[in-house]
C-alpha positions, 0 to 999 in steps of 0.5 A: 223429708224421710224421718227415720222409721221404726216400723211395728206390724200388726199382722191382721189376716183376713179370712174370707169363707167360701160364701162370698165373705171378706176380711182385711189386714193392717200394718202400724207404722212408727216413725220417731226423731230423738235428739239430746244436746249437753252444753259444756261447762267452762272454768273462767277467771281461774287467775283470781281467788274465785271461780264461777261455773256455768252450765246449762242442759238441753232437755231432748224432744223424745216422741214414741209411737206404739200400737195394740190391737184391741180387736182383729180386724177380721170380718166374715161379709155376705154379699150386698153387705156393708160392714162397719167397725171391722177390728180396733187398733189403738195407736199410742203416742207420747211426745213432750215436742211443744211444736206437737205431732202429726200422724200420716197414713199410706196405703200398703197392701202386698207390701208396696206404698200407695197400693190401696187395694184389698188383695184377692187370694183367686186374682188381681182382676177381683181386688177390691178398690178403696171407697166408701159405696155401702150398696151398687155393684162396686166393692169397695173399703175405707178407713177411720180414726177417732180419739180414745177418750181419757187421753189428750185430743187430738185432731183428726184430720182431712174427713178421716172422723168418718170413713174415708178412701185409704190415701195412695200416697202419705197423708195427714191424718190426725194432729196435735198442734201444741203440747202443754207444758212442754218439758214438765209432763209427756203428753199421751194420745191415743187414736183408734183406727177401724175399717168399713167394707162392702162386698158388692152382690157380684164379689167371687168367694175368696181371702182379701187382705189389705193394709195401711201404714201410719208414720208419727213425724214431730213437729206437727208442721213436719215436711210430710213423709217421702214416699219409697219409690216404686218401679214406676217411678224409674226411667234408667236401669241407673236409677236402682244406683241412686236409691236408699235401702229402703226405697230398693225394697219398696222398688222390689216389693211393688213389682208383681213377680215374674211380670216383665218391665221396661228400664233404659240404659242411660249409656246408649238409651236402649231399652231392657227387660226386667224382671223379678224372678222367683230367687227374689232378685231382679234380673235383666230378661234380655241380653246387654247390646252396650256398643264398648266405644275406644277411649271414652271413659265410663264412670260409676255414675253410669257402669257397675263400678262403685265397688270396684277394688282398681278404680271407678272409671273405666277407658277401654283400649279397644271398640265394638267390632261390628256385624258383618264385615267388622271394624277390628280383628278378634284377638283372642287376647287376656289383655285386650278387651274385644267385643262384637256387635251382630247388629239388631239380630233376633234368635229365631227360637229354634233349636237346631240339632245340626246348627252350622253357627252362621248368626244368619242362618238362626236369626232374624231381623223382625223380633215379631217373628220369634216366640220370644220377641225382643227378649230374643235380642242376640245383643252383643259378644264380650271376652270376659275381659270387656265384661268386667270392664278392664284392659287387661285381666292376665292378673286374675288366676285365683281360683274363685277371685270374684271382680266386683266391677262390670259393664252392667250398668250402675245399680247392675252386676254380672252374677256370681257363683255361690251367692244370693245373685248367682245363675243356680238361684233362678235355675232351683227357683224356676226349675230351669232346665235345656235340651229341646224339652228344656224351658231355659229359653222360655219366659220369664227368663229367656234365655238365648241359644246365641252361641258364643263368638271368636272371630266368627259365630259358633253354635247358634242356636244350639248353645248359650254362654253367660259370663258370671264376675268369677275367676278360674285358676288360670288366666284363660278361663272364667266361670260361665252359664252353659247350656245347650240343646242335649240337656247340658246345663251347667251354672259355673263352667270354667273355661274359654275367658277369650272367646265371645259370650253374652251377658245378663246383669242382676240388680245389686 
């Protein structure tokens, strides 16, 4: 059950001095369900000289969770000290639902569900775990709730009337089984939440900030609260398809930014890099090598094609050609798609001045042999008709007409121009630039000198081509990422729709 949430943070900065001490945050979280229901009025017997009228109204279950701060969490802790009592948040709640209410926590530190660390301002290696040690050589920190008096009680629940570990994962922390006089009076309750840590004698100086999130679900026997995905929970680039909006951000915020993982595309099982880059999107650090199979049909199930304006299947007229001797001839064609399988080929990561565009000559076989390793994978060649998965794109000559489909995979797309998902975000955010100075090739973009294809390679080693989803003017042309070895580097050159490029997909 995913109730639906109202969130309220509190944001309680932690300071942490340069004398090894230490301080916490925390988040509140409401979550609440309404529901009224009015029983309409009937005329009945309007045939005889009486009438009667009966009605009836449903008084709706209304619970509302808030929070205050009493006092800051903020704690100054030398170290070999254990703190208690560290801040006072109140957690308020009325709810007239007889069945009572439940309060859950999670831990929620740097955003991300389940992460139940303080966070070290210096390094992750220093983040201090959840625990509750008050001496050795371990830092550690931990939670506990009470009842504010005055106000009806409330259990608390599974060892939190003490200091307790901050939960990775939702759960219960206070009750309230049974609500008197339902329907004639609210019952309020107030909870208050406070915090222990123990900086161990060993602790680098530093700011160390955590924060835990409290959901509110009613009745008291509620199913407890999902808990939003992370990217460990996903196995297939398509899983990022399936997820809710909230569970997208929390897929988001639990990646470190410009740490590489490892998705697998469920069309062909071939395993991508991605990564959270510094524009605050997710991109694939290595290029697509879907093999276009002749007469089999892809859906929106698995292709990045629930959004498109001309269908959400997808049969192509023609196959992968492959590496070396081929399966088809490159026709040059707007209205066919072609694309060209190199076989399993790795950019050698040299950039050649005088490049003769032979794929043998400026790669190799063994990815351990490149700086770059499988992120240098040359993967496959696509004419911009294959790449945003049509038959024929002769149509699309408005200037700037964005095709809002590809062969991404589902959850994926091809970037645009001018958009928050276009190539110009990374390049501003990372300070991308080419050349043999130029860091375009380097992590955690990697980007690949893998020239461009028509009928035989070109400029290997001294040239990349992406396709973006936009159209040119005419129907021989789409904007591309351009960049070579002189230092040209340009996110929306337009151009050469027929030829060969490589694709990189962008979490939608």
């Amino acid at each position: 059950m995913k109730p639906s949430y109202q969130t309220s943070k509190l944001e309680k900065l932690l300071h942490r001095t340069t004398a090894g001490l230490f301080a916490l945050s925390a988040v509140c979280f409401m979550v609440y369900t309404t529901e009224l229901n009015y029983a309409h009025a009937d005329d009945e017997d309007l045939g005889s000289a009486s009438s009667s009228l009966d009605a009836s109204v449903t008084v709706g279950t209304a619970c509302n969770f808030s929070s205050n701060v009493d006092n800051q969490h903020n704690a100054t802790i030398t170290n070999g000290v254990n703190s208690t009592d560290i801040g006072k948040t109140t957690l308020n709640v009325t709810c007239n639902d007889q069945g009572g209410y439940a309060v859950y926590a999670i831990g929620y530190t740097n955003d991300e569900y389940g992460n139940t660390s303080l966070k070290s301002s210096i390094s992750d290696d220093y983040n201090i775990s959840t625990g509750t040690s008050t001496s050795g050589n371990t830092s550690n920190w931990s939670m506990k709730l009470s009842t504010v008096p005055g106000t009806t009680t409330a259990t608390i629940e599974n060892g939190y009337n003490n200091y307790h570990i901050v939960p990775d994962d939702y759960t219960k922390v206070a009750t309230l089984n049974t609500i008197t006089n339902p329907g004639t009076s609210t019952t309020g309750s107030s909870i208050s939440t406070t915090y222990q840590a123990y900086v161990s004698p060993a602790q680098p100086a530093g700011t160390y900030s955590g924060k835990v999130k409290y959901a509110l679900v009613h009745p008291s026997t509620a199913p407890t609260p999902e808990k939003p995905k992370t990217i460990n929970d996903l196995t297939y680039m398509q899983d990022l398809a399936t997820l809710s909006v909230e569970d997208k951000t929390s897929v988001l915020n639990s990646m470190t930014e410009e740490q590489q993982y490892r998705l697998k595309d469920s069309r062909d099982q071939k395993d991508y890099y991605i990564s959270k880059l510094k524009d605050g999107n997710i991109w694939m650090t290595q290029n697509l090598d879907l093999d276009i199979e002749a007469g089999r049909t892809y859906t929106s199930a698995d292709t990045d094609l629930a959004n498109s304006s001309i269908g959400t299947t997808w049969t192509p007229t023609s196959s992968e050609a492959t590496y070396p001797t081929g399966t088809t001839t490159w026709n040059g064609s707007t209205t066919t798609p072609e694309s060209y399988d190199p076989g399993d080929l790795y950019w050698d990561g040299t950039l050649y001045t005088n490049y003769d565009g032979n794929l043998n000559n400026e790669t190799v076989t063994d990815p351990s042999q490149t700086s770059g390793g499988t992120h240098y994978h040359i993967g496959n060649y696509y004419n911009w008709i294959a790449a945003v998965a049509m038959n024929d794109s002769s149509s699309y000559t408005s200037q700037y007409a964005d095709v809002n489909q590809s062969i991404c995979p589902a959850g994926w797309r091809l970037p645009n121009l001018s958009e928050d998902k276009s190539y110009q975000n990374p390049i501003n955010a990372q300070g991308l630039t080419a050349g043999t100075s130029g860091n375009i090739q380097n992590s955690p973009v990697y980007f690949v000198y893998g020239g461009y294809w028509s009928g035989r390679s070109y400029s290997v080693g001294g040239d990349g081509r992406y396709w973006s989803n936009v159209a040119v003017s005419s129907s021989d042309d789409s904007y591309f990422l351009h960049f070579n070895i002189y230092g040209y580097l340009n996110p929306q050159l337009g151009k050469d729709r027929i030829v060969g490029s490589s694709l990189r997909c962008i979490a939608r």
